[in-house]
C-alpha positions as CSV (number, residue, x, y, z in Angstrom):
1,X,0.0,0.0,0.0
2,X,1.6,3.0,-1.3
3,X,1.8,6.4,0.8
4,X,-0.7,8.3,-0.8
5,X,-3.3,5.6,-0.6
6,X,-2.4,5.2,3.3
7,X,-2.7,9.0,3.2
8,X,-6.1,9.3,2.0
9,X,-7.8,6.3,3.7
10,X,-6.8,8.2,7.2
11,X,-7.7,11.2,6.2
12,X,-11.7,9.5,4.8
13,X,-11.2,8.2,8.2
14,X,-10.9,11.3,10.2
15,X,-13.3,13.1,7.8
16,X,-16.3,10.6,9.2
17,X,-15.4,11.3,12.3
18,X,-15.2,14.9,12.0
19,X,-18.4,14.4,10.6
20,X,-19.8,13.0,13.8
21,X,-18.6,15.9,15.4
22,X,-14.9,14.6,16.8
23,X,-12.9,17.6,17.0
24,X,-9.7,15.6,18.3
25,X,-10.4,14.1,14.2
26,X,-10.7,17.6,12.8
27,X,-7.2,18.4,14.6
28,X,-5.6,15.5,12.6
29,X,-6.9,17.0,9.3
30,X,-5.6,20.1,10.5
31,X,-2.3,18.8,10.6
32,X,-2.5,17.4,7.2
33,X,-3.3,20.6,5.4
34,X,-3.0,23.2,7.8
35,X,0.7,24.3,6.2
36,X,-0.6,24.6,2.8
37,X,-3.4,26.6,3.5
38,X,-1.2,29.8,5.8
39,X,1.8,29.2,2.7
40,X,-1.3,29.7,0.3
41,X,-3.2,32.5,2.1
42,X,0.6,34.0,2.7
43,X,1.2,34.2,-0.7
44,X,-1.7,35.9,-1.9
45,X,-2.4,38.6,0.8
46,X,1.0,39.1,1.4
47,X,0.4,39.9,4.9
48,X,0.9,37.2,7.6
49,X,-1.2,38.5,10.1
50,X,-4.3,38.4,7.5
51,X,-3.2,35.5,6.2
52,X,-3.5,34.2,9.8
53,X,-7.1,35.5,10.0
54,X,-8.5,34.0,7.0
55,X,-6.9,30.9,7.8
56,X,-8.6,30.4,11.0
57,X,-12.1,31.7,9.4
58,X,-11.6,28.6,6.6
59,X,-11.4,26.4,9.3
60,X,-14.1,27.9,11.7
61,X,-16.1,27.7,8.5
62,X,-14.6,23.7,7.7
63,X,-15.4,22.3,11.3
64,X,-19.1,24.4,10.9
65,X,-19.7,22.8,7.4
66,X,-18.0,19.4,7.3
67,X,-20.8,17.0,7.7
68,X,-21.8,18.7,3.9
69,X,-18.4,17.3,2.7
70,X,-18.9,14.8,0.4
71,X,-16.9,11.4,1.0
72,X,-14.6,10.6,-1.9
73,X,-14.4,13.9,-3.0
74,X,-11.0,15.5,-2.4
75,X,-10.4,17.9,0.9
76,X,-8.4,20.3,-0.6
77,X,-9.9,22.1,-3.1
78,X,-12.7,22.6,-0.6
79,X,-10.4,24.1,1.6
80,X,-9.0,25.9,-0.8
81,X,-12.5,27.3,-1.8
82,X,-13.3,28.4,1.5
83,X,-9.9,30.0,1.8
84,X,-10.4,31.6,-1.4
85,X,-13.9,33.3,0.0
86,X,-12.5,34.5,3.5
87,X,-9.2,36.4,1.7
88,X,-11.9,37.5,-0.6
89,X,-13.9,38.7,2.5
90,X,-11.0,40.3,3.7
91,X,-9.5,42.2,0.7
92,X,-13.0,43.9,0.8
93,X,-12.9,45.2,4.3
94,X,-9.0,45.9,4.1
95,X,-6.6,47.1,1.6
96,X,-4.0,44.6,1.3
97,X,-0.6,46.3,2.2
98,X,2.8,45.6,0.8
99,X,4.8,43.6,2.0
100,X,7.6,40.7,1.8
101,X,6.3,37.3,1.4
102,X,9.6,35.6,2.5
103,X,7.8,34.0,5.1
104,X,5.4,31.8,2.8
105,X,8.6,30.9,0.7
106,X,10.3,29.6,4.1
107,X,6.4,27.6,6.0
108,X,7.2,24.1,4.4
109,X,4.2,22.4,3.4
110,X,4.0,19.1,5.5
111,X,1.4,17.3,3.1
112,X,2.0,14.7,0.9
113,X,2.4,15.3,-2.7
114,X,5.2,17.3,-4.9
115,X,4.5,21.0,-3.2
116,X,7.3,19.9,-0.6
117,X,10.0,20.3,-3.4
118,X,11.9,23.4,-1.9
119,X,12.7,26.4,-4.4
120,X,16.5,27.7,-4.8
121,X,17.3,30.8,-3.1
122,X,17.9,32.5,-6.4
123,X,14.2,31.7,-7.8
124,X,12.7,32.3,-4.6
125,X,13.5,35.8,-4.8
126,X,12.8,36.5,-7.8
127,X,9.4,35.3,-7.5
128,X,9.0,36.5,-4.4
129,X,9.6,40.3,-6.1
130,X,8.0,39.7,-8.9
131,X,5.2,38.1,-7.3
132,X,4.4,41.7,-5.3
133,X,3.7,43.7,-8.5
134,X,0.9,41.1,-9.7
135,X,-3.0,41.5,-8.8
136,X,-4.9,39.4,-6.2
137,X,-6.2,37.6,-8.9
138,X,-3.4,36.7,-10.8
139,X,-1.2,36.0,-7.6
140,X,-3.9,33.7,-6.4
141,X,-3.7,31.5,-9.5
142,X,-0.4,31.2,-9.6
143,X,0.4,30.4,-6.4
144,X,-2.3,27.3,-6.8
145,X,-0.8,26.2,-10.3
146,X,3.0,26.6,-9.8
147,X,3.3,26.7,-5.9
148,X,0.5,24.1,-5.4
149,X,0.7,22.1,-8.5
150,X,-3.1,21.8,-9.2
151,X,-4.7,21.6,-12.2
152,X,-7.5,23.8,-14.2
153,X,-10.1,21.5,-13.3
154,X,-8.8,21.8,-9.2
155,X,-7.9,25.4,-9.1
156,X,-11.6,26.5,-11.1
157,X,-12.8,24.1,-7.7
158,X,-11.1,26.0,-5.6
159,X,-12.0,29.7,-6.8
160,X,-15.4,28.7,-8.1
161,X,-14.4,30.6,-11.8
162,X,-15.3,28.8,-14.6
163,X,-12.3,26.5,-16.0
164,X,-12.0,29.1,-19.1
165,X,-11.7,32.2,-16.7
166,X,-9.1,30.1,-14.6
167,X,-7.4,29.5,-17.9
168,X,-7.6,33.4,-18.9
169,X,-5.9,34.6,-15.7
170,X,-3.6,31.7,-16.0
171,X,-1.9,32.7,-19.2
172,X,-2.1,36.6,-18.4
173,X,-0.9,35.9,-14.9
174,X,2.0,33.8,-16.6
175,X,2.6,36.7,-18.9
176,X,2.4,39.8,-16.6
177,X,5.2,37.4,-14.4
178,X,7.6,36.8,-17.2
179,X,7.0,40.5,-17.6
180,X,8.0,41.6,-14.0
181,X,11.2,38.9,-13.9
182,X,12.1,39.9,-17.4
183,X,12.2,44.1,-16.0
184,X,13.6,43.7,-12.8
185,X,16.2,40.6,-13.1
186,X,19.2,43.0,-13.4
187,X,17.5,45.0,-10.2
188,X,17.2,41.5,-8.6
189,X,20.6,39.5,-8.9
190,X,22.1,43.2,-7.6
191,X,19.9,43.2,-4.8
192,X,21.1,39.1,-3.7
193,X,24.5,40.1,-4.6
194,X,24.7,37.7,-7.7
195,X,26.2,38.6,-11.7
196,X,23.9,40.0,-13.9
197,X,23.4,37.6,-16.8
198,X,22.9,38.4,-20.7
């Protein structure tokens, strides 16, 4: 039995409990995807405090609606919806503010699956800056297709846009990127004391 099978057949397990209203099983579930969803909300309000906040109104809102989880269905991209809605919430109370997002690039993600592969320091950095100059939107579906490895299908789950829409802000998300590494890379291997290349 291979990891990820073990993996999910606890996590089904701990679901149905949750689901009869064990919070000790919710707590294991929080362990599970707990990282990924500060690293996500971290990345995309750029703020760890809010990113704090709407991470503990997804699961305020995941313990309240769980026993409307469907079995077999996958955990994540529900989570992810619901974290989705409360940075949402808060971006339209608050102005998101500025800042570095060093910290998401340094929470490892303790779930299984291939968002544990680390980032070099170099690429970190420059996605990290580059990252800063990009909308809400476009940060938010980047972060779930290159940081979180899901797919159209998954992310348009998660956000609740239509797969074409997910598409749309993928490719000008992508683009507006290349744009912001392609402007500042001299700026950036100055500022991480490296050689600018040609």
């Amino acid at each position: 039995m291979t990891q990820e099978i073990l993996t999910a057949q606890i996590e089904r397990e701990a679901i149905l409990a949750c689901q009869q209203g064990d919070r000790d099983a919710f707590r294991r579930v929080l362990d599970f995807h707990g990282d990924h969803l500060y690293r996500t909300a971290l990345l995309i309000t750029r703020d760890a405090g809010r990113a704090e906040e709407a991470v503990q109104e997804t699961l305020i809102r995941a313990w309240k609606k769980i026993r409307t989880f469907k079995i077999g269905r996958p955990l994540r991209p529900w989570l992810n919806r619901m974290l989705i809605n409360c940075i949402s919430n808060l971006s339209s109370r608050k102005q998101l503010d500025r800042v570095p997002e060093e910290m998401a690039f340094s929470v490892a993600d303790t779930g299984v699956g291939p968002e544990q592969s680390a980032l070099n320091a170099e690429t970190a950095a420059m996605l990290q800056s580059a990252l800063r100059t990009l909308s809400v939107e476009h940060r938010t579906v980047l972060v779930m297709k290159y940081f979180n490895e899901m797919t159209v299908p998954e992310i348009s789950e998660s956000t609740g846009w239509k797969p074409g829409t997910v598409m749309s802000r993928l490719h000008r998300a992508t683009a507006a990127l290349r744009d912001a590494v392609a402007a500042g890379s001299a700026s950036y291997s100055a500022d991480f004391g490296g050689e600018v290349r040609s």
